[in-house]
Backbone as a chain_set.jsonl record, in Angstrom:
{"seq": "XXXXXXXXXXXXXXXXXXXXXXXXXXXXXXXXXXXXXXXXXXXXXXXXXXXXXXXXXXXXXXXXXXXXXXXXXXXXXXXXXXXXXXXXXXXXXXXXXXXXXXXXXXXXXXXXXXXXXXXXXXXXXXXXXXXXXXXXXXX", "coords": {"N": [[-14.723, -2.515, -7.491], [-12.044, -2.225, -6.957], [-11.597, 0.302, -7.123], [-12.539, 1.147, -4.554], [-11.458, -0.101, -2.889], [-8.991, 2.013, -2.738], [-10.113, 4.169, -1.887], [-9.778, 3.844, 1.057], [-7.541, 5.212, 2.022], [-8.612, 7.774, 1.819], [-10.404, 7.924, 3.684], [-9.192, 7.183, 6.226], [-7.924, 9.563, 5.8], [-10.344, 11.353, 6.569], [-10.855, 9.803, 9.347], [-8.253, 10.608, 11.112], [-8.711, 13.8, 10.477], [-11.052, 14.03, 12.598], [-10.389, 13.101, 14.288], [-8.384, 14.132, 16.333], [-6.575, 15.053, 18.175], [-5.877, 12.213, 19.507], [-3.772, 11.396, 17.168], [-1.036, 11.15, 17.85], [-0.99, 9.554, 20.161], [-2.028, 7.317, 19.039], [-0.16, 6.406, 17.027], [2.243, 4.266, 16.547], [0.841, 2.289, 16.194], [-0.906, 2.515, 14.024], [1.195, 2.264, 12.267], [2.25, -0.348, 12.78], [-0.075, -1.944, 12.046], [-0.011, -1.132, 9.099], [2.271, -2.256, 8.446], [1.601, -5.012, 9.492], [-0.6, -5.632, 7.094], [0.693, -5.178, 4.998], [2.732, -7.388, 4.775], [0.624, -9.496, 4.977], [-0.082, -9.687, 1.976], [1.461, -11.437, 1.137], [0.27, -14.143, 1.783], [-1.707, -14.136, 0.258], [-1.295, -14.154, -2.122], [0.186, -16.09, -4.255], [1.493, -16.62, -6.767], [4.372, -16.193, -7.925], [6.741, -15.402, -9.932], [10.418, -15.254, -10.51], [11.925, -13.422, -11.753], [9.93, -11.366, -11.833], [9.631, -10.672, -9.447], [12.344, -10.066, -8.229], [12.682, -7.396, -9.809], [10.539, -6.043, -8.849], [11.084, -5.679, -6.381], [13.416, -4.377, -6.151], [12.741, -1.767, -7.324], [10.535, -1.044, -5.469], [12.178, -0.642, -3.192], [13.319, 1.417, -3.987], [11.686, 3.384, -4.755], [9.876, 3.499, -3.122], [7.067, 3.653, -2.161], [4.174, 2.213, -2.278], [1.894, 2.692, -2.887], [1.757, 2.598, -5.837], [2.04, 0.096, -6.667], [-0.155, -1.877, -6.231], [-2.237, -1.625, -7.563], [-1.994, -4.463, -8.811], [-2.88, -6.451, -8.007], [-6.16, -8.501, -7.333], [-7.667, -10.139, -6.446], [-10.436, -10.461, -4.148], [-9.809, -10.259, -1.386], [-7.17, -9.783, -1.206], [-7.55, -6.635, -2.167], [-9.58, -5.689, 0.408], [-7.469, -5.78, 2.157], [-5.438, -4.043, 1.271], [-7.472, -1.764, 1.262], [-7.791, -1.594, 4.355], [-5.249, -1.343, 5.016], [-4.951, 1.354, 3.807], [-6.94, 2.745, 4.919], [-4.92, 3.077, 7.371], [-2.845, 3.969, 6.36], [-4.056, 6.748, 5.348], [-3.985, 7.878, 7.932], [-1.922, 8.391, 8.809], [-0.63, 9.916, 7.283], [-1.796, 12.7, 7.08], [-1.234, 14.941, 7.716], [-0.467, 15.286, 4.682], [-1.797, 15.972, 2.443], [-1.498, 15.824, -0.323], [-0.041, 14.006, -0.893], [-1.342, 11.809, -0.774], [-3.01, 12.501, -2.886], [-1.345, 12.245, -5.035], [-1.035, 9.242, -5.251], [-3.27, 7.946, -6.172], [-2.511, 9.09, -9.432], [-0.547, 7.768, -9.573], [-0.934, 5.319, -9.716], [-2.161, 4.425, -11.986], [-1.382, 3.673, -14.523], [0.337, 1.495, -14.5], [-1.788, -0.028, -13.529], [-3.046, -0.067, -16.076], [-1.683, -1.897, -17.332], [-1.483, -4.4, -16.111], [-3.744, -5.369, -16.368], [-3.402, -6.521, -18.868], [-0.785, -8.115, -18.395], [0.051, -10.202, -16.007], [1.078, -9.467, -13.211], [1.811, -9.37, -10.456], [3.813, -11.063, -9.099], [6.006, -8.992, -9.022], [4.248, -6.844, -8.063], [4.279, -8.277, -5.53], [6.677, -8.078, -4.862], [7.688, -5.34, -4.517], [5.868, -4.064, -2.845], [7.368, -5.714, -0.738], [10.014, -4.213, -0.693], [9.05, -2.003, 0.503], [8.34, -2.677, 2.445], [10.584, -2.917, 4.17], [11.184, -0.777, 4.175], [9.314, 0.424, 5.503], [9.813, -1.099, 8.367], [12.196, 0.273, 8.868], [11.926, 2.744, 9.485], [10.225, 2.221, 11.845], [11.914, 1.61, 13.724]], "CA": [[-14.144, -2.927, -6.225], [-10.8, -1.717, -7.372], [-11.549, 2.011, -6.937], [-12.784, 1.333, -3.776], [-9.82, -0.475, -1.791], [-8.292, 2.879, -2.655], [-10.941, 5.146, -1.202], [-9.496, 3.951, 2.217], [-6.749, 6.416, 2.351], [-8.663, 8.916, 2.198], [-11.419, 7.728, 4.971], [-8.335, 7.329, 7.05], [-7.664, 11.109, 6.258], [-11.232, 11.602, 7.713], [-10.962, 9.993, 10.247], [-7.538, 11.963, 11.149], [-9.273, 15.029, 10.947], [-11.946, 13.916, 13.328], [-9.497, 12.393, 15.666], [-6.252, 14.813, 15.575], [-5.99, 14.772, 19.605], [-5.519, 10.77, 19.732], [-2.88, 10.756, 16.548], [0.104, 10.664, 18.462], [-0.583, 7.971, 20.815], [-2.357, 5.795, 17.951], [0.932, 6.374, 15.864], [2.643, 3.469, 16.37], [-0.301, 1.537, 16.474], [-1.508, 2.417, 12.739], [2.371, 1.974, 11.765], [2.006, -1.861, 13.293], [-1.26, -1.625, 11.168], [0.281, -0.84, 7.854], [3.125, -3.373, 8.369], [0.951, -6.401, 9.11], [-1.089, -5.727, 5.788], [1.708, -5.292, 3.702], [2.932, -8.398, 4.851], [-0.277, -10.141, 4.494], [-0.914, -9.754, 1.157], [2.651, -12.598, 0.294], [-0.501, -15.046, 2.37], [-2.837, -14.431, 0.234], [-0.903, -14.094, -3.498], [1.0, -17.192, -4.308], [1.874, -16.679, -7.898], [5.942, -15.297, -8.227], [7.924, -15.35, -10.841], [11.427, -14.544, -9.417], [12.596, -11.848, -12.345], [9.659, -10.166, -11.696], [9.924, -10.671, -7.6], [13.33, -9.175, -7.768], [12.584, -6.401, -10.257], [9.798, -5.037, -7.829], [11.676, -5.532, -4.959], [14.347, -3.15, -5.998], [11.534, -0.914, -7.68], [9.478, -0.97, -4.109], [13.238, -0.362, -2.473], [14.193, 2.397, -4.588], [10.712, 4.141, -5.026], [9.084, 3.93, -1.544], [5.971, 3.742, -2.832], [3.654, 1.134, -2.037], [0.754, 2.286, -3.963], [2.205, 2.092, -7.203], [2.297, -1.747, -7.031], [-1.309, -2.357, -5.766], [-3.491, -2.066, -9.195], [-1.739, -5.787, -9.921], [-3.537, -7.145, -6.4], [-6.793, -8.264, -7.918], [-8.504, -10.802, -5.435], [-11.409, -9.392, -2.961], [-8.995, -10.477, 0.141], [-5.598, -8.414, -1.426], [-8.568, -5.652, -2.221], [-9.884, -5.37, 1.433], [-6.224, -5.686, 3.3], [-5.461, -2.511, 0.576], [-8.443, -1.085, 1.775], [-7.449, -1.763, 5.384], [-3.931, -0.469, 4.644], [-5.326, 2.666, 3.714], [-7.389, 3.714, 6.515], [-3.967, 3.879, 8.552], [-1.243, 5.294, 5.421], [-4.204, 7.952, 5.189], [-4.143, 8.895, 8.971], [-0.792, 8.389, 9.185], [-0.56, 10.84, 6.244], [-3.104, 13.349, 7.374], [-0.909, 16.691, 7.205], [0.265, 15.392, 3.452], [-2.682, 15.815, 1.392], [-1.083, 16.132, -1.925], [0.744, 12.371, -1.16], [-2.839, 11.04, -0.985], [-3.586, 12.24, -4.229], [-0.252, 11.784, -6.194], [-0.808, 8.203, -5.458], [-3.927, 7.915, -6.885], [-2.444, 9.447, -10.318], [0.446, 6.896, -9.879], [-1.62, 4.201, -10.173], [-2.843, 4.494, -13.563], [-0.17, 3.016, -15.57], [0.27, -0.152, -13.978], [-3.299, -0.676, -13.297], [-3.362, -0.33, -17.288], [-0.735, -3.039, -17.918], [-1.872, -5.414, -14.729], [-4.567, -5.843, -16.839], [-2.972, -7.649, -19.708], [-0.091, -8.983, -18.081], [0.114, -11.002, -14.575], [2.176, -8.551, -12.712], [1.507, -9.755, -9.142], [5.557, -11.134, -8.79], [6.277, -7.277, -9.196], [3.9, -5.987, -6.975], [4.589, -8.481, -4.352], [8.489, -7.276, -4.567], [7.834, -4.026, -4.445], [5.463, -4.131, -1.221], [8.23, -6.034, 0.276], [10.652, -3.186, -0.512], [8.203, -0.608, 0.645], [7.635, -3.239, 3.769], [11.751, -2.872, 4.711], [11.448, 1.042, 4.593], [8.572, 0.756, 7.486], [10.726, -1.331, 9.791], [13.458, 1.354, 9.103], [11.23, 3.985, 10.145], [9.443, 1.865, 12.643], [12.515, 1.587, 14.682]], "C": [[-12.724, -2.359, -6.059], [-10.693, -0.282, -6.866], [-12.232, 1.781, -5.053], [-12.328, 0.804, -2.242], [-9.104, 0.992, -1.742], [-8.633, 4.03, -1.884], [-10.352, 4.963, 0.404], [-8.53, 5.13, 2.757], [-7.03, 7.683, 2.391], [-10.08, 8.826, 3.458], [-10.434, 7.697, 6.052], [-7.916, 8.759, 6.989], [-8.737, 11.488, 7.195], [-11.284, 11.474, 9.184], [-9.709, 10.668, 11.12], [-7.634, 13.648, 11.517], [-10.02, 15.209, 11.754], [-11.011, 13.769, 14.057], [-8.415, 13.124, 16.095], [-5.705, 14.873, 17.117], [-5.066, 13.367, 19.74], [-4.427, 10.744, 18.726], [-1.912, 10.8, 17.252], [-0.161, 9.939, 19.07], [-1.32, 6.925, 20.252], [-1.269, 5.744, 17.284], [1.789, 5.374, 15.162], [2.064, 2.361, 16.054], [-0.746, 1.194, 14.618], [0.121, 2.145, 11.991], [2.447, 0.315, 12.121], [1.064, -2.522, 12.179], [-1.045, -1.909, 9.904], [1.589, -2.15, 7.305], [2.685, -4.646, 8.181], [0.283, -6.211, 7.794], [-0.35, -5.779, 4.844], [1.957, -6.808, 3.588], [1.81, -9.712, 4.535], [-0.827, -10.471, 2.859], [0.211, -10.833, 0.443], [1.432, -13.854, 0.613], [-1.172, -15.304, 1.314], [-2.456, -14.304, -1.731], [0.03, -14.618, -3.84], [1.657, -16.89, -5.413], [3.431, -16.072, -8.074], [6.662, -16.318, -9.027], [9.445, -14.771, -10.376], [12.095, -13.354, -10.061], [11.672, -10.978, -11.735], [9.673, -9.68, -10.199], [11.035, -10.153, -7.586], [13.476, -7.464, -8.698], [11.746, -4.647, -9.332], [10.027, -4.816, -6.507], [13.012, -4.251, -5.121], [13.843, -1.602, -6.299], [10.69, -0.492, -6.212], [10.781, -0.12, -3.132], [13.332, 0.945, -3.117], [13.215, 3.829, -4.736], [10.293, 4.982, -3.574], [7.837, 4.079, -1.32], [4.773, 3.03, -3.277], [2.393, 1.498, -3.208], [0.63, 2.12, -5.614], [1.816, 0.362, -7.902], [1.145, -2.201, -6.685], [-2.181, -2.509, -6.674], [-3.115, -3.697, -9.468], [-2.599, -6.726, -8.653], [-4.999, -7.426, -6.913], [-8.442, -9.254, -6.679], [-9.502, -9.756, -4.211], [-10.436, -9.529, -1.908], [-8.016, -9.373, -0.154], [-6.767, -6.878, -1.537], [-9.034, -5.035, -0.705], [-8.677, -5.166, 2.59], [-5.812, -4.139, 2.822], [-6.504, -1.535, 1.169], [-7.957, -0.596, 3.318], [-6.29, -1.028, 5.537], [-4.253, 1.247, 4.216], [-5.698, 3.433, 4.486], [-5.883, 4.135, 7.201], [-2.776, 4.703, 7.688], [-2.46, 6.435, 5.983], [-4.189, 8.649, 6.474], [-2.932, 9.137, 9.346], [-0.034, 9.732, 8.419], [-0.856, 12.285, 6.402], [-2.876, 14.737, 7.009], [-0.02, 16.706, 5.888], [-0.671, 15.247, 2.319], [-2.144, 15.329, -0.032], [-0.384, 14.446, -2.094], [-0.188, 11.904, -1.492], [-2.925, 11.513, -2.535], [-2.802, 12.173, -5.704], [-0.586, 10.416, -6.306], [-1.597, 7.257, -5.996], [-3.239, 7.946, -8.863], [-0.996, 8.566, -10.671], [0.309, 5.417, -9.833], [-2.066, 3.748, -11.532], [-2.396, 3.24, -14.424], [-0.05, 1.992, -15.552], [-1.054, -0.691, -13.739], [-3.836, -1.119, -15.025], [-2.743, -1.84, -17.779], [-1.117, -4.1, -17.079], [-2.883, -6.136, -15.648], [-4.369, -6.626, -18.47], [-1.77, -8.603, -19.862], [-0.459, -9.49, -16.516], [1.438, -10.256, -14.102], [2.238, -8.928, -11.143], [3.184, -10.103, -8.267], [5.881, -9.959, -8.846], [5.384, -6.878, -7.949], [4.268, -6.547, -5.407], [6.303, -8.349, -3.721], [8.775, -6.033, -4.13], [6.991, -3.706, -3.134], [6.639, -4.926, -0.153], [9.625, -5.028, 0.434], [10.091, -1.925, 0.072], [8.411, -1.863, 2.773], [9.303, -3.162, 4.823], [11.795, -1.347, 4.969], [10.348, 1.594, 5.504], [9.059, 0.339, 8.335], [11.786, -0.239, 9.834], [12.995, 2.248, 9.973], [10.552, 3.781, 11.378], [10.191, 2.176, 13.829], [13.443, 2.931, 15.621]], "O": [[-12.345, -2.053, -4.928], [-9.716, 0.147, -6.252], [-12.185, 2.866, -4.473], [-12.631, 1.092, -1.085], [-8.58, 1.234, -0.655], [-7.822, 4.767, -1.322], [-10.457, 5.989, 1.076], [-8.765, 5.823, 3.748], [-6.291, 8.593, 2.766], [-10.551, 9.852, 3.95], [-10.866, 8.295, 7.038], [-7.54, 9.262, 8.047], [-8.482, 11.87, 8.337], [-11.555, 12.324, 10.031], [-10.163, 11.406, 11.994], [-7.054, 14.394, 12.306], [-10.127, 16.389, 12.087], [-10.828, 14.817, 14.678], [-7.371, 12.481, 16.201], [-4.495, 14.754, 17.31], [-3.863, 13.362, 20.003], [-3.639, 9.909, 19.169], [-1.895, 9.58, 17.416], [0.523, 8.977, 18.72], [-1.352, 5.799, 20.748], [-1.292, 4.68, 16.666], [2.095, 5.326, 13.97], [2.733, 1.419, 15.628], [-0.863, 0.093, 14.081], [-0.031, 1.699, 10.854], [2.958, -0.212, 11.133], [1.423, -3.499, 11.521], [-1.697, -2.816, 9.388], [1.732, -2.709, 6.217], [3.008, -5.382, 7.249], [0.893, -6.993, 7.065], [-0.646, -6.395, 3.82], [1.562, -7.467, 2.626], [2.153, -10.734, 3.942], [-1.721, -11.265, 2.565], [-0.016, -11.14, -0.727], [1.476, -14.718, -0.264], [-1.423, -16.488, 1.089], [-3.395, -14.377, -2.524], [1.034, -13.906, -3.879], [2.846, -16.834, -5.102], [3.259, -14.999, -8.652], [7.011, -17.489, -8.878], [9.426, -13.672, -9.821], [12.676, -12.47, -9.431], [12.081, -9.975, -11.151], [9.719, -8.5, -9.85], [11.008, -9.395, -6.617], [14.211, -6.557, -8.306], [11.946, -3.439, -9.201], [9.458, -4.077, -5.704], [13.36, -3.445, -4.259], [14.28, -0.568, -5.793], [10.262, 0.661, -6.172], [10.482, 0.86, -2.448], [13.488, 1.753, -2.201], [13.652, 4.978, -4.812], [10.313, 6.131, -3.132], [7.453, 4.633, -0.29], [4.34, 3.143, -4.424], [2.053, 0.77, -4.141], [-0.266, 1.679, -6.335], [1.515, -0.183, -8.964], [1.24, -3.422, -6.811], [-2.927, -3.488, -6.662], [-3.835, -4.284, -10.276], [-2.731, -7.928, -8.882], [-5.459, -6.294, -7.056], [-9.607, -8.981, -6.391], [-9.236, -8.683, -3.67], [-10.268, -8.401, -1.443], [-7.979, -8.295, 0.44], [-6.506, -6.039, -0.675], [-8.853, -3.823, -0.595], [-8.842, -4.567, 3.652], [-5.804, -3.188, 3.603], [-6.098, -0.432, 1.535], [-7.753, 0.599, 3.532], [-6.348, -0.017, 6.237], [-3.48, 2.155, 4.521], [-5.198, 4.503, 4.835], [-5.655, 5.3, 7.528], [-2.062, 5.638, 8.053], [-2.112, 7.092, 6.964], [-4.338, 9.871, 6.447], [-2.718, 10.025, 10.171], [0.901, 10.383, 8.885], [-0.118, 13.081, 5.821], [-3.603, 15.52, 6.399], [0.854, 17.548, 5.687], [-0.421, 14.521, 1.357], [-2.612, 14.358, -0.627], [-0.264, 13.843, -3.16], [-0.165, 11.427, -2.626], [-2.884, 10.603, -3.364], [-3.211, 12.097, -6.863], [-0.516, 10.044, -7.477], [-1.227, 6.125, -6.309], [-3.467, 6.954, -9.556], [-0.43, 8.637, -11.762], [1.183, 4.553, -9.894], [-2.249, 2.581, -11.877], [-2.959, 2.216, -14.811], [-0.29, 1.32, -16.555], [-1.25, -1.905, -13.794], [-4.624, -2.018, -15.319], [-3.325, -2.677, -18.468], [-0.955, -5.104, -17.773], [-2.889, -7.366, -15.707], [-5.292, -7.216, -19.031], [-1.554, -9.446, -20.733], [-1.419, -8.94, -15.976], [2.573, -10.44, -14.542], [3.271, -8.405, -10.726], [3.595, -9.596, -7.223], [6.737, -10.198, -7.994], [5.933, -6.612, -6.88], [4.478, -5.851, -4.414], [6.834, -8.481, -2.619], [9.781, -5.652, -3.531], [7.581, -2.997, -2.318], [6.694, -4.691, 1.054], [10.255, -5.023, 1.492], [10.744, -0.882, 0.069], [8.566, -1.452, 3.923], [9.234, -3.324, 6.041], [12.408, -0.835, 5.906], [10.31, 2.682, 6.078], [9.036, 1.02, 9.36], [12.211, 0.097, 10.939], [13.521, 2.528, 11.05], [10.228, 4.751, 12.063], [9.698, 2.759, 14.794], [14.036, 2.657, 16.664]]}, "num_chains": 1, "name": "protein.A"}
């Protein structure tokens, strides 16, 4: 299920390439898109610790780099909003191939450690630093 929240970013490249007339006036639209999911996933993942909530918040701030922090997201709901979140990074993405698949290979690491610690206070810091550098850009 894991590998396949991630597959969204690149079905959102698809559809991108199918669609490439409409991306500019969906633009803001899948940027609206990407914001509410980020934000959704504090709804739906209660657990914070506050070292590690401020570690990944300056980590999420400093990186920019939302998919880094998503292997610790483990629930089907955080799984399908990721999913959801993907379709619009990848169309939003569309003429940056190579981002799509760095972020894959920057998953690894933490997806290794997620799995024998409770990292979730971290990732939900670091989506909220990633979630301040889309209103920047939003506006």
């Amino acid at each position: 299920m894991f590998i396949i929240s991630f597959l969204g970013q690149y079905l959102g490249y698809l559809i991108a390439y199918f669609t490439q007339d409409e991306l500019k006036q969906g633009n803001i639209y899948f940027r609206l898109i990407e914001i509410v999911c980020l934000s959704s996933l504090f709804f739906f993942n209660s657990d914070l610790v506050l070292w590690f909530f401020l570690i990944g918040f300056v980590l999420g701030f400093l990186f920019n780099s939302e998919y880094i922090f998503f292997p610790v997201f483990s629930n089907f709901i955080s799984l399908f909003i990721i999913f959801i979140y993907g379709l619009a990074y990848g169309t939003l993405n569309f003429k940056k191939l190579n981002k799509l698949n760095w972020n894959i290979l920057l998953i690894i690491p933490l997806f290794i450690l997620s799995i024998k610690f409770n990292l979730i206070s971290l990732g939900l810091g670091g989506v909220l630093g990633s979630i301040i550098h889309k209103f920047k850009s939003f506006f």
